[in-house]
C-alpha positions as CSV (number, residue, x, y, z in Angstrom):
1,X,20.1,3.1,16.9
2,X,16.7,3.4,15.2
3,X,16.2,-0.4,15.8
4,X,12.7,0.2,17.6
5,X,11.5,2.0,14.2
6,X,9.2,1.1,11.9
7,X,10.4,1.8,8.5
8,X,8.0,2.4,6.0
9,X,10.2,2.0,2.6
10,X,8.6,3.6,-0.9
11,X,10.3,1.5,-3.1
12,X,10.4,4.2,-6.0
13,X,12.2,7.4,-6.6
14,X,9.6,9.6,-6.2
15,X,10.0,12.3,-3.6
16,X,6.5,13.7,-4.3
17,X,5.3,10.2,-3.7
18,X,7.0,10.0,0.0
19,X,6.1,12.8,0.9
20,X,2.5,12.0,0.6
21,X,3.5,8.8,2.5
22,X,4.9,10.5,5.2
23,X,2.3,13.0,5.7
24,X,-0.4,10.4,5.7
25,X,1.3,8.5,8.6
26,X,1.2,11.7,10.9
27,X,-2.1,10.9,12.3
28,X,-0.6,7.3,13.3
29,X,2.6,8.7,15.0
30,X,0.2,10.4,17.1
31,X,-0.9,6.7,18.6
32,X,1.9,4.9,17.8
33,X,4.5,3.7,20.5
34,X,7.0,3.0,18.0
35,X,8.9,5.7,16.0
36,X,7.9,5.5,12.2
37,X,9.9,6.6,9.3
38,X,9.5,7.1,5.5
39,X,12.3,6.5,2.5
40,X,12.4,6.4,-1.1
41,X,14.7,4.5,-3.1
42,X,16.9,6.8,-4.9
43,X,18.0,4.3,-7.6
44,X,14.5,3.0,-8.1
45,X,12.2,3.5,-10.9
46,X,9.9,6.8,-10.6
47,X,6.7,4.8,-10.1
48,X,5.9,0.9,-10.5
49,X,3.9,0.7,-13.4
50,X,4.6,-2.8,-14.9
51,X,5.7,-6.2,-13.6
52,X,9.2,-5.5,-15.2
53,X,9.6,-2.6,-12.8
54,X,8.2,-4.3,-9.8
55,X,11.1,-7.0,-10.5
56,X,13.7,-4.8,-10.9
57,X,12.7,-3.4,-7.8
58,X,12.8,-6.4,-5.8
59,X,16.3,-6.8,-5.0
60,X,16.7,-2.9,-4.2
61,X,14.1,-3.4,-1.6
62,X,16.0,-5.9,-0.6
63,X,19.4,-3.7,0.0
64,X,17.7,-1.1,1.6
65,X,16.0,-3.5,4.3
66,X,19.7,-5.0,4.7
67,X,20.9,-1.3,4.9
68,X,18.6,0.3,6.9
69,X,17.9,-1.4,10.6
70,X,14.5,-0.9,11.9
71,X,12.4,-3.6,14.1
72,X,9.7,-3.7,11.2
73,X,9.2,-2.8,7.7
74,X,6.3,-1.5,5.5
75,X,7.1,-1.6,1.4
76,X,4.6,1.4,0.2
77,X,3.9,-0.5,-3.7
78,X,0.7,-2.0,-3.5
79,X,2.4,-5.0,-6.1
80,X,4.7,-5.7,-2.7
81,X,8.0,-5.9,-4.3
82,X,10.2,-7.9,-2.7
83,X,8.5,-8.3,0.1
84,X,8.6,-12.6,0.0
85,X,12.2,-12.6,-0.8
86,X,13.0,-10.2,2.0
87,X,11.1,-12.6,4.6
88,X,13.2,-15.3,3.2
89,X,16.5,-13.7,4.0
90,X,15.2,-12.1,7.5
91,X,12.5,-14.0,9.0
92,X,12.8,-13.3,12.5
93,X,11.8,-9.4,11.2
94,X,8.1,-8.5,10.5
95,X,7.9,-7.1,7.0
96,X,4.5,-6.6,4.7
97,X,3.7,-5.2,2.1
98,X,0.9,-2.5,2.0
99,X,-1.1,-5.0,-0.8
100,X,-1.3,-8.1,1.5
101,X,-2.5,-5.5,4.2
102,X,-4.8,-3.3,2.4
103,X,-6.7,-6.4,1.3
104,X,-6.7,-8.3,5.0
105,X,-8.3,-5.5,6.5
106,X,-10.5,-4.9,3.6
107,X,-11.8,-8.3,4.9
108,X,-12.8,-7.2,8.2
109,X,-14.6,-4.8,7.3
110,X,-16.9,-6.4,4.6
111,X,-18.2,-8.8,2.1
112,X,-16.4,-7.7,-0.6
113,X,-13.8,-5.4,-1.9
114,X,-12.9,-3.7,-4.6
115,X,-9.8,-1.7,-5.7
116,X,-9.6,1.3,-7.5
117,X,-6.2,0.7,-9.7
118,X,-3.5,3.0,-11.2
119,X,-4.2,1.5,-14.7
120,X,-5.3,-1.2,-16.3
121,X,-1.9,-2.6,-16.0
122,X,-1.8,-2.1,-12.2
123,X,-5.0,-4.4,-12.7
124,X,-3.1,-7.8,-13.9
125,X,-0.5,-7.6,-10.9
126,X,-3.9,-6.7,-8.3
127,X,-5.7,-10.0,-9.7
128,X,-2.4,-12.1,-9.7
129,X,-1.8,-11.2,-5.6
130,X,-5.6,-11.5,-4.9
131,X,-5.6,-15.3,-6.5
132,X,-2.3,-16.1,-4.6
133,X,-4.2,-15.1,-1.5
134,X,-7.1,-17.3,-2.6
135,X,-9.6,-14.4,-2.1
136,X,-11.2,-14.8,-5.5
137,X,-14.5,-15.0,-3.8
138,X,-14.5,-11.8,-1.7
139,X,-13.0,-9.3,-4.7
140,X,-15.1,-7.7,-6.6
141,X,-12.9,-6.7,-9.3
142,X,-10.6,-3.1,-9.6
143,X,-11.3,-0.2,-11.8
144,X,-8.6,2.1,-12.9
145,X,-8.4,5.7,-12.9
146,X,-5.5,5.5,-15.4
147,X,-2.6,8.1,-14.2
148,X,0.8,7.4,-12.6
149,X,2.3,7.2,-9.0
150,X,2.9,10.7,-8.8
151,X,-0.2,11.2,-10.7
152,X,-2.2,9.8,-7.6
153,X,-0.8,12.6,-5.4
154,X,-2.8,15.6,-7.5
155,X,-6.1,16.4,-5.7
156,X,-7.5,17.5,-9.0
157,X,-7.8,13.1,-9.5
158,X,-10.5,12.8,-7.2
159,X,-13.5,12.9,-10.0
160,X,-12.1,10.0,-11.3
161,X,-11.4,9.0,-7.8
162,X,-14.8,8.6,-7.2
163,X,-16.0,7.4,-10.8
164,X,-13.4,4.2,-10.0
165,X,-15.9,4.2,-6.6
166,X,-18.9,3.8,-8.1
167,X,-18.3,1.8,-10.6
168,X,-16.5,-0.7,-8.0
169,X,-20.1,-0.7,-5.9
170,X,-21.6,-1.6,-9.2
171,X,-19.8,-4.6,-9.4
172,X,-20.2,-5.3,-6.1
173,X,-18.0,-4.4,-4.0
174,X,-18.9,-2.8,-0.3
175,X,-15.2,-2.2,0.9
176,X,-12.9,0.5,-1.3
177,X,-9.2,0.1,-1.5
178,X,-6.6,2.6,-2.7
179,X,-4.6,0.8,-5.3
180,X,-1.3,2.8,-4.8
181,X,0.1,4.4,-1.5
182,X,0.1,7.6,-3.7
183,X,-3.5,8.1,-2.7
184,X,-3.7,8.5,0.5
185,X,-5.0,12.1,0.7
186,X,-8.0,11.4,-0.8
187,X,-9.6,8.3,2.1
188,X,-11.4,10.7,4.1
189,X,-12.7,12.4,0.6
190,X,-13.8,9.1,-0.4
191,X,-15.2,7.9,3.0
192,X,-17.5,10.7,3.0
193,X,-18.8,10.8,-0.1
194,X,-19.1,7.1,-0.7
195,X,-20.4,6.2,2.5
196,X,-18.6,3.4,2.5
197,X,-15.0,2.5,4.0
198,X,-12.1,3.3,2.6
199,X,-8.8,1.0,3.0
200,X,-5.7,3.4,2.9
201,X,-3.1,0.4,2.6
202,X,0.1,2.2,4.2
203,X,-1.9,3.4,6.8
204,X,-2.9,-0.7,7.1
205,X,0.0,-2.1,6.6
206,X,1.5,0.2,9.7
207,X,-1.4,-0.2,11.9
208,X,-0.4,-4.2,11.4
209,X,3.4,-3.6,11.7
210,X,2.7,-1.6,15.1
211,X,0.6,-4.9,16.3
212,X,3.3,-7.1,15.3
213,X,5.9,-5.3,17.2
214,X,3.7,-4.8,20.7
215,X,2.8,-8.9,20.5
216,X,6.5,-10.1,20.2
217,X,7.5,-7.7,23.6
């Protein structure tokens, strides 16, 4: 049962947050040939704002993999808790995070990227995965709009939205990414009034999962 799923895990506590998840995954159900699903971790910190709260939410991420049987996984954090512990312990099972994938398509489609962060703490964690993916020379930088997870989910964020944007082309970047799977609702916003594209990294990270699954039939 449910083992041809893709589970999409938000690895905080936030309702609000997963709901915004799931809703932003409708368009992909459409498409997809595998069911996908969306769940929060009740136990789990409200949003991810520090380091400290990405490691505590490791091993949780961990349990609810171990819990929950699906044929793939997508962790909705854009720090990718857990995610390199969980492919230890299951690595016949295709699990990303939504930070690895955001910035892996962001690659195909252009020079450089740029990501508009949470906060400047969010910032530390983006330039720590970025150098352990040894991309240093195709990111431009992030720029923060400074609000929470749940913060991300309030349309009235999407001046700021759009400041983070320009400034990001500034510094050079030609490929947005959303910093937090909280901001989903605002790609086609951001598309259309940047001009230029906009990586929504759930929606990324699934789009990968649902390859993964149709190459290993």
């Amino acid at each position: 049962m449910h083992h041809d799923r893709i589970l999409v895990i938000n690895p905080n506590s936030s309702r609000r947050v997963t709901q915004g998840i799931d809703t932003a995954l409708d368009a992909m159900r459409v498409h997809s040939p595998f069911p996908i699903e969306v769940m929060d971790i009740p136990e789990a910190p409200a949003g991810i704002a520090l380091q400290s709260d990405a490691d505590t939410t490791a091993p949780l991420v961990q349990a609810a993999i171990r819990a929950h049987k699906a044929a793939a996984y997508g962790i909705a954090c854009f720090s990718d808790p857990g995610v390199t512990g969980a492919r230890e312990n299951t690595p016949t099972t295709t699990i990303r995070g939504i930070g690895e994938s955001a910035i892996l398509q962001a690659m195909t489609r252009g020079d450089r990227f740029g990501i508009i962060a949470l906060s400047h703490k969010s910032i530390l964690r983006q330039r720590r995965l970025v150098r352990m993916m040894g991309l240093c020379e195709r990111y431009a930088g992030s720029y923060p709009v400074e609000t929470t997870a749940e913060g991300a989910t309030d349309s009235m964020l999407l001046e700021r939205m759009l400041d983070a944007a320009a400034h990001l082309r500034t510094m050079g970047a030609d490929t947005l990414i959303m910093g937090c799977a909280g901001m989903a609702h605002f790609q086609q916003s951001l598309e259309h009034q940047t001009n230029r594209p906009v990586i929504e990294p759930t929606r990324a990270a699934v789009a990968l999962l649902i390859g993964d699954l149709v190459l290993s039939k």
